[in-house]
MDAnalysis code that builds the backbone (N, CA, C; Angstrom):
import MDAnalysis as mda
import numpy as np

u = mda.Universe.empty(144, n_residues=48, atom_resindex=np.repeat(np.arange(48), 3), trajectory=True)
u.add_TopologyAttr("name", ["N", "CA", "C"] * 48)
u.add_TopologyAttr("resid", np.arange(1, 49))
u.add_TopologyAttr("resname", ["UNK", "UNK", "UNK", "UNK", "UNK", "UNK", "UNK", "UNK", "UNK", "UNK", "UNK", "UNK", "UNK", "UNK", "UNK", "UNK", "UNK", "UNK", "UNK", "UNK", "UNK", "UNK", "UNK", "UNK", "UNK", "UNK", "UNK", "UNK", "UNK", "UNK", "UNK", "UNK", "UNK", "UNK", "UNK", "UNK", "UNK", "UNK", "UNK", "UNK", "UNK", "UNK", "UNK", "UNK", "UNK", "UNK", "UNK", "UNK"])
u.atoms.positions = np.array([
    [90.387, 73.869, 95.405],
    [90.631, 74.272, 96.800],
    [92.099, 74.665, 96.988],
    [92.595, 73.924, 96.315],
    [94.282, 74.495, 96.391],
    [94.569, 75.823, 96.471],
    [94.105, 76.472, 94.841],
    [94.106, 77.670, 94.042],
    [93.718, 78.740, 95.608],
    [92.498, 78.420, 95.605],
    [91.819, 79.062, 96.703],
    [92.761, 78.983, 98.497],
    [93.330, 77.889, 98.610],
    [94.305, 77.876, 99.605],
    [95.239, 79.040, 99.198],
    [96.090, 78.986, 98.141],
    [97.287, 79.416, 97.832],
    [96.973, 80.876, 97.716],
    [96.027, 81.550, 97.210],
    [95.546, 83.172, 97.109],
    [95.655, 83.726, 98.623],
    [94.740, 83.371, 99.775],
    [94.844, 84.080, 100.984],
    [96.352, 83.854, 101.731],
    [97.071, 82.953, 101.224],
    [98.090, 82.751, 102.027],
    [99.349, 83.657, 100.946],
    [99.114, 83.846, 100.306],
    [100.330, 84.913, 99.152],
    [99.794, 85.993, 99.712],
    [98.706, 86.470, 99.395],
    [97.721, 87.466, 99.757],
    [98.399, 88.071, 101.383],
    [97.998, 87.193, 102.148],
    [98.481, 87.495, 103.545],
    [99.943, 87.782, 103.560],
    [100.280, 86.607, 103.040],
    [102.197, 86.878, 103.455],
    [102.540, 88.631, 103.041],
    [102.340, 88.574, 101.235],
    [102.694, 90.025, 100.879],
    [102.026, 91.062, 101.277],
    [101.329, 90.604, 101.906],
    [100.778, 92.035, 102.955],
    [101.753, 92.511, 103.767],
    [101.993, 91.392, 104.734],
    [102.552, 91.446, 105.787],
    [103.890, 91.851, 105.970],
    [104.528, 91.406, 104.360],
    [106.031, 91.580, 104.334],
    [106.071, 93.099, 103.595],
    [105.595, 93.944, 103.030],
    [104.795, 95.145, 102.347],
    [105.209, 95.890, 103.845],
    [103.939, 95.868, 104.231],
    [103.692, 96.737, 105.557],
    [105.217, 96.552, 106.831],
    [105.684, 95.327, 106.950],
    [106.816, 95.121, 107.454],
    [108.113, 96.139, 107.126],
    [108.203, 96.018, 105.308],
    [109.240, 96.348, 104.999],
    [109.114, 97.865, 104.721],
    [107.857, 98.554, 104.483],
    [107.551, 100.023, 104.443],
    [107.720, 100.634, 106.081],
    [107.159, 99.942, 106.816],
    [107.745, 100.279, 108.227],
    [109.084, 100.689, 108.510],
    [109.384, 99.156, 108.095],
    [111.393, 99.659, 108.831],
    [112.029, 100.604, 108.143],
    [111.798, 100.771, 106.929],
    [112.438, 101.800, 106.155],
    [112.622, 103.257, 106.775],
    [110.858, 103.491, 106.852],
    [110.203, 104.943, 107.410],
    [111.106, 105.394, 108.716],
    [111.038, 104.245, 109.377],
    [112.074, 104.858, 110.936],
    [113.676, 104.774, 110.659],
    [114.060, 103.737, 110.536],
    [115.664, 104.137, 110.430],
    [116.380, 105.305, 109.614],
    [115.813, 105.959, 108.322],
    [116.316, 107.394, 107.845],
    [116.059, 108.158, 108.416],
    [115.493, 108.273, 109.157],
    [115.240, 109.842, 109.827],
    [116.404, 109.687, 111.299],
    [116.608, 108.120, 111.567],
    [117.745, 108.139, 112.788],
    [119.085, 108.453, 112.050],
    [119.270, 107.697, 110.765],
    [120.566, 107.564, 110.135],
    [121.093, 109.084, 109.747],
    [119.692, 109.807, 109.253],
    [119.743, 111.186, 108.839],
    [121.030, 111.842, 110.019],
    [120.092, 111.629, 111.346],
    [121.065, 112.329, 112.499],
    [122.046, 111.816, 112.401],
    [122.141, 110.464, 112.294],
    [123.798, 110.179, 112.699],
    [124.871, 110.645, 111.597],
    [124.105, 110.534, 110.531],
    [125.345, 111.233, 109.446],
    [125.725, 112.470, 110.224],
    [124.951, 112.886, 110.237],
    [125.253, 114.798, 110.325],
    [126.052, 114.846, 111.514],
    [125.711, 114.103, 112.701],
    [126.463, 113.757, 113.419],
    [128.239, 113.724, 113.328],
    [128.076, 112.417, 112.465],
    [129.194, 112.220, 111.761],
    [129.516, 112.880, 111.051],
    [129.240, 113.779, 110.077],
    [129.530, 114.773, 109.163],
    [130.632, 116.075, 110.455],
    [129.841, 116.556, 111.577],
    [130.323, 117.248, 112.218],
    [131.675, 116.675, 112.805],
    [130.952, 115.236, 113.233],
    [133.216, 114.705, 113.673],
    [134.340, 114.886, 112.627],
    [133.837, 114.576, 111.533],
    [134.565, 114.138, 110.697],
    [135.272, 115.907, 110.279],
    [134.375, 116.799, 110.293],
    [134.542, 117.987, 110.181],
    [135.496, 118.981, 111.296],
    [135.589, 118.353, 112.403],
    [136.457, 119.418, 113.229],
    [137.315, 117.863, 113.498],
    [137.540, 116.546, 112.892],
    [138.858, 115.907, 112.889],
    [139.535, 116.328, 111.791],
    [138.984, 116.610, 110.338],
    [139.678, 117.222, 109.692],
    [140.286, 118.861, 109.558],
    [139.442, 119.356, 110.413],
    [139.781, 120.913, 110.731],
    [141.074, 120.746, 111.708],
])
């Protein structure tokens, strides 16, 4: 019963932390994307 405890609860967790951590990834580059370029442009007419 242990064995059998310990499978759905690994099972579950690395699901959860999987789908968690593929999430946050997916959204913050596409914000960071802008802000570089963003930043790319300050940085571009402070050095101009």
């Amino acid at each position: 019963m242990a064995m059998s405890s310990k499978k759905p609860d690994d099972g579950s967790g690395g699901i959860r932390q999987r789908s968690e951590e593929e999430a946050a990834p997916v959204g913050p580059p596409n914000g960071s994307a802008d802000v570089r370029r963003r930043w790319l442009a300050v940085i571009d007419r402070v050095a101009a």
